[in-house]
N, C-alpha and C positions, 0 to 999 in steps of 0.2 A: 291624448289625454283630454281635448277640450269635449271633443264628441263623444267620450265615455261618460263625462261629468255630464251634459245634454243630457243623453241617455239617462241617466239614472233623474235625472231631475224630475224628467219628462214620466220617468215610474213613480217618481215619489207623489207627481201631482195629480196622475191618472190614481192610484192607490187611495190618497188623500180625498179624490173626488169619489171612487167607490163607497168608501167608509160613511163619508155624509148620505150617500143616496142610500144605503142600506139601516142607516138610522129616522132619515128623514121621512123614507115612502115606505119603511117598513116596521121595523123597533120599536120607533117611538107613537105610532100613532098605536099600537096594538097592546103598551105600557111593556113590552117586554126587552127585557134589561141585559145590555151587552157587558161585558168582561175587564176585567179592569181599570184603568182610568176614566175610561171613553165612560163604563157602566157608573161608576162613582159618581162623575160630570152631571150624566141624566137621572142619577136616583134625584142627585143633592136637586138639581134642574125643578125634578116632578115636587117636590117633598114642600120647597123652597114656596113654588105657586100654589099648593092646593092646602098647606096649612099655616102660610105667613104672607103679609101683604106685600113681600119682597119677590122680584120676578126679576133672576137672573137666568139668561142663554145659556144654555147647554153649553155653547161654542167658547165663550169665556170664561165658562168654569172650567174647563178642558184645558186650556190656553194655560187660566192660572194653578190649577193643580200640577202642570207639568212644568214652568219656571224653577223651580226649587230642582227638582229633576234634571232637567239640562245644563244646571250650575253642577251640581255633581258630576253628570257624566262629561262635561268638557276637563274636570280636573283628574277624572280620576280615570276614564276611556279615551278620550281622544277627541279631535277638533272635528275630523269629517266625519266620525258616526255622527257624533252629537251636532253636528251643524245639517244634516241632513233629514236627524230625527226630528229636532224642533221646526226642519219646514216642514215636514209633514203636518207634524202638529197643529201648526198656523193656518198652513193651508184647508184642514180640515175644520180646522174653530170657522174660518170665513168660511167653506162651503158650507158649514151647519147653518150658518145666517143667513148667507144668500137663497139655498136648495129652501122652499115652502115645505111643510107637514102637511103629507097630503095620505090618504088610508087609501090606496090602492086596493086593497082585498079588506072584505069584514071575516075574514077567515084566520083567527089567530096562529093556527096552525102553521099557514100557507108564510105568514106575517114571519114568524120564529125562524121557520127552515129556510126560506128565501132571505131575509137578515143577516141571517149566519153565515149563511154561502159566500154573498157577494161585500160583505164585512170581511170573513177568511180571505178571498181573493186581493182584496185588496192591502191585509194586511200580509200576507205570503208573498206578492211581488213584490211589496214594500222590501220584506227580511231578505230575500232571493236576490236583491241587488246591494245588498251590503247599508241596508240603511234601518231605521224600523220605524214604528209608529208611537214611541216616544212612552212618557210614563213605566209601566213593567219592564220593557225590553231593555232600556236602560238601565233601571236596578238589577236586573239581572244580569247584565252586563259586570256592571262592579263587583256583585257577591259574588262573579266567575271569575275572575282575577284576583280578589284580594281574599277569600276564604273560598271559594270554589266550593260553594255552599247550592243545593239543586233549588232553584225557583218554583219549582213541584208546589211542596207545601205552603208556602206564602200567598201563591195564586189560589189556592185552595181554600184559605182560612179568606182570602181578600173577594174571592167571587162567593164564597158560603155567608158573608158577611152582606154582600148585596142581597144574595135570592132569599134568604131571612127576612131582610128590611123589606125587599118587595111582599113577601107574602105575609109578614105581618099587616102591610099598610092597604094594600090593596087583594090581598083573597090568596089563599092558596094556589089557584089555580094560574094567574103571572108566574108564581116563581117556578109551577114547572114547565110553562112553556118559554122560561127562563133558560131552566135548565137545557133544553132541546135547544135552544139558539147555542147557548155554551157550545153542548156537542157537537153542533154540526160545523159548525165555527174552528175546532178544535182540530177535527176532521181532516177539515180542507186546508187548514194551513198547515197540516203536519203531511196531506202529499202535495203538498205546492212544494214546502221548503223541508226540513227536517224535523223531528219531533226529538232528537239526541241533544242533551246539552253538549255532548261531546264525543269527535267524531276522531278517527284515524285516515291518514293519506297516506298510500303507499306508492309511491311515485319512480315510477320506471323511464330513465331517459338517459342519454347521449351525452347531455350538455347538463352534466353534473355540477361542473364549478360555478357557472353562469347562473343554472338555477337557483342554487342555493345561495348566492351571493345575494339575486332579487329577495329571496323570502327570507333572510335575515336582515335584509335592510326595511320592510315592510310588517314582516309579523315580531314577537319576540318567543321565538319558541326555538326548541333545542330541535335537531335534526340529527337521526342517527342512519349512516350509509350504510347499506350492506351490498355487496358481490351479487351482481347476478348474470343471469347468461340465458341467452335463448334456447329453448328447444329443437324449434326448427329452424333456427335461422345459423345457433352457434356464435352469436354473436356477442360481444363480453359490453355487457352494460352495471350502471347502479342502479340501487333503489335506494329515494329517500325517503324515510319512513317519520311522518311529523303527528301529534296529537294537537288538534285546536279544538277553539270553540266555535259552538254552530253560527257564533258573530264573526268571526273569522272567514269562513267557508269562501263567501264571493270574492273576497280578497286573494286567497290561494289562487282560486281558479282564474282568478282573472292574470294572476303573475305566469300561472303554466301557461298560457294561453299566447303571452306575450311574448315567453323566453324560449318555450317548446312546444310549440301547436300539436307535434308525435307524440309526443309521451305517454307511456299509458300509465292514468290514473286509477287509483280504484280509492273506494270512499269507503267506511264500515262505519257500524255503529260502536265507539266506547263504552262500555259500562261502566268500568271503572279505572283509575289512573294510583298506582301506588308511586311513591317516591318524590323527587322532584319533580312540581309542575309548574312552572313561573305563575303566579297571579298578580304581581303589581304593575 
């Protein structure tokens, strides 16, 4: 347990340190504006110095927008998402401070799709290890438990509400190479991690009771068993069939991993869930 906790810290700070480098030597020097909190942070940042004589960090406005955030998701999700998000968090408020604004390329272009990339990466290893980069992933966390409501359009109204402010203030032309960082951003962390809110595991294994006994003590979701049997082996095994959420994901897998290294899993995409689904 200690060395998996290591591990994941060690993503969360490698992640964290991405996210600054991809704002600091690319984003920001080029004004084009990343995606939810992080992009909120640097509008309110740019907006704050160039038309008041108040000159607040990026890093701390980041920090403080997400406070409020981490109080929620500890009450309402859980101690280690939310104690793992807000190091992220932190960690990146300091690498904002520390890493210098430095314009590696005068090529806005180069600026947006390079941003995005290595911004994605680090926010998709982040999500990939069971932890996130704080702000939206959190909220979206709660509206999946407690009305299991899609985060789609709130990201939509909340990054349409940035590239707006950007290209009012500064030129049309920011908010669509705004937009290009969005998408490419978007992109890569949907083949790094998942782009489902909600996914299906159909879990083929041996050591049924044992399994199941770890993912009920770990997830709260309902597991329904069904009969199955090999083909060519003939051999009479279960499958356990479980619906989580894409916050969920590294957790399962790290319980299969622990209880039944053989099992064969398979992962699908959910579209939709009718009937009971736990969200509190």
């Amino acid at each position: 347990m200690f060395w998996l906790q290591t591990k994941k810290t060690v993503i969360v700070i490698f992640g964290a340190l991405l996210n600054a480098i991809a704002m600091n030597l690319f984003l920001i020097p080029a004004n084009v504006y990343s995606s939810g909190f992080t992009g909120i942070a640097q509008l309110l940042s740019k907006v704050l110095s160039d038309y008041t004589p108040i000159h607040i960090s990026m890093g701390f406005l980041l920090l403080l927008l997400n406070i409020p955030v981490a109080i929620l998701g500890w009450i309402k999700v859980g101690k280690s998402f939310t104690v793992y998000s807000f190091l992220s968090v932190v960690l990146s408020s300091l690498f904002l401070t520390m890493i210098p604004i430095k314009q590696l390329s005068h090529d806005i272009l180069l600026n947006a799709v390079f941003g995005g990339v290595i911004l994605a990466i680090g926010v998709g290893i982040t999500l990939k290890w069971g932890a996130s980069t704080g702000g939206v992933d959190i909220i979206a966390m709660v509206l999946s438990r407690m009305k299991d409501k899609p985060i789609g359009p709130y990201m939509f109204v909340l990054n349409g509400i940035i590239i707006m402010t950007a290209g009012l203030l500064y030129g049309p032309e920011k908010a669509l190479y705004t937009l290009v960082a969005l998408y490419t951003s978007t992109r890569v962390i949907d083949s790094i991690h998942t782009r489902h809110a909600k996914l299906t595991a159909m879990i083929i294994t041996k050591k049924t009771d044992e399994l199941k006994k770890a993912i009920h003590a770990s997830l709260v979701r309902g597991i329904t068993m069904i009969p199955a049997k090999g083909a060519f082996s003939n051999e009479t095994r279960d499958m356990l069939m479980i619906v989580i959420t894409r916050y969920e994901l590294y957790d399962l897998e790290r319980i299969i991993q622990e209880v039944d290294p053989n099992a064969f899993t398979n992962i699908i995409q959910t579209t939709g869930v009718y009937g009971f689904f736990r969200r509190d």
